[in-house]
N, C-alpha and C positions, 0 to 999 in steps of 0.2 A: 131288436132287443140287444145283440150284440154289440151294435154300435154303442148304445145308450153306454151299457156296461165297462167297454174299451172305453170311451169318454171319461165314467165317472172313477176309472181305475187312474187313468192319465191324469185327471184334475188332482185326484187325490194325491197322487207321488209329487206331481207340482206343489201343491201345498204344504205339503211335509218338507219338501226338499227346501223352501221358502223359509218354514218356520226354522229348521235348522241353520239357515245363512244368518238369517235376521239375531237369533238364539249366539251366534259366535260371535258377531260385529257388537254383541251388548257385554260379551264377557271383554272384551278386548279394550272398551272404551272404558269398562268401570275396573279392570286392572289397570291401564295406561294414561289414567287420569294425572296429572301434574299437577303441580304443586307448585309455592314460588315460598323463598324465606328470602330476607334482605340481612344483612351487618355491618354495624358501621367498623369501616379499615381503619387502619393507618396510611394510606395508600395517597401520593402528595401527586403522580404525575402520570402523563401520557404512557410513560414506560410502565407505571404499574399497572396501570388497567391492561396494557398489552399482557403483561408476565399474568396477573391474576385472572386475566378472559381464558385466556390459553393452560395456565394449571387447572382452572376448573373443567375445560373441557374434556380431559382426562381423567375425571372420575367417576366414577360409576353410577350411573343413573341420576346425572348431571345433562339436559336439554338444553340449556342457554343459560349465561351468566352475561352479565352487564354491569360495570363497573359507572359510576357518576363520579368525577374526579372531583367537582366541585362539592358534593354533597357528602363524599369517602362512602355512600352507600351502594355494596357489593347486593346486584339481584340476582337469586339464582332459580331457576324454574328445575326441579327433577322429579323423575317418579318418586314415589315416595314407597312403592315395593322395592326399588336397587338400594336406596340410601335415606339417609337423616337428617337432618337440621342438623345435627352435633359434629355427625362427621362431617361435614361439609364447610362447618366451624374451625377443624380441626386441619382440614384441606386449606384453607387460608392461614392459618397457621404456620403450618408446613411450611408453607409460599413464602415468610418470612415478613408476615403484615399481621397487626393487631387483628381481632374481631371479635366486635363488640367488649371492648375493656380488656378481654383476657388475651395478653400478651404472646407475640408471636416465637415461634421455637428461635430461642439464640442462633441456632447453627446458620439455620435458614436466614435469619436478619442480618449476618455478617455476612452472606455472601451478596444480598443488594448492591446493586450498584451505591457509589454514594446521592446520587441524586431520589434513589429510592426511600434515601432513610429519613424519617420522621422528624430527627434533630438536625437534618440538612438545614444549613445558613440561607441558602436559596430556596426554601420553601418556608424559614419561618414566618416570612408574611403570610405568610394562607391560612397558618394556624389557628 
């Protein structure tokens, strides 16, 4: 009888101990679920995808960014508990590149190289 008992004591903490692993691994995936947004740059060259992979990489609750140079479509995968679509809008901005129509902060546009910039003579054919 004692055995049974120790048995059904030990099954029991195992299963508890179980539901609680399983109970944290579901709060973890439906907090850390990601997200992706896309925007179209201004962004003409290899050098901008470098500078815009890498400013995004520094923002907060930013997973992966992927620039298509030929498409100027910036993707970004983040949680969407650290940060926003808007900021992230805003973080490409910063960077010194359009997204989606609304124009990039002056400061940051004027420090581009020139081959980064938009009205670049060697990138108006792409445009």
């Amino acid at each position: 009888m004692k055995t049974i008992s120790s048995f059904l004591l030990a099954a029991t903490m195992f299963f508890t101990v179980s539901a609680a692993q399983a109970q944290e691994v579901a709060k973890t995936k439906a907090k850390g679920g990601a997200e992706q947004v896309q925007f179209k740059t201004s962004a003409v060259c290899d050098m901008c995808k470098a500078r815009l992979e890498k400013s995004m990489a520094y923002e907060k609750g930013v997973q992966a960014a992927n620039l298509d140079v030929q498409s100027k479509l910036l993707t970004v995968t983040y949680r969407p508990d650290k940060t926003t679509p808007e900021a992230l809008r805003t973080a490409v901005q910063r960077t010194g590149y359009d997204a989606d129509g609304q124009t990039a902060d002056a400061r940051a546009y004027d420090r581009l190289p020139d081959c980064c910039k938009k009205n670049n003579s060697t990138h108006s054919d792409k445009h």
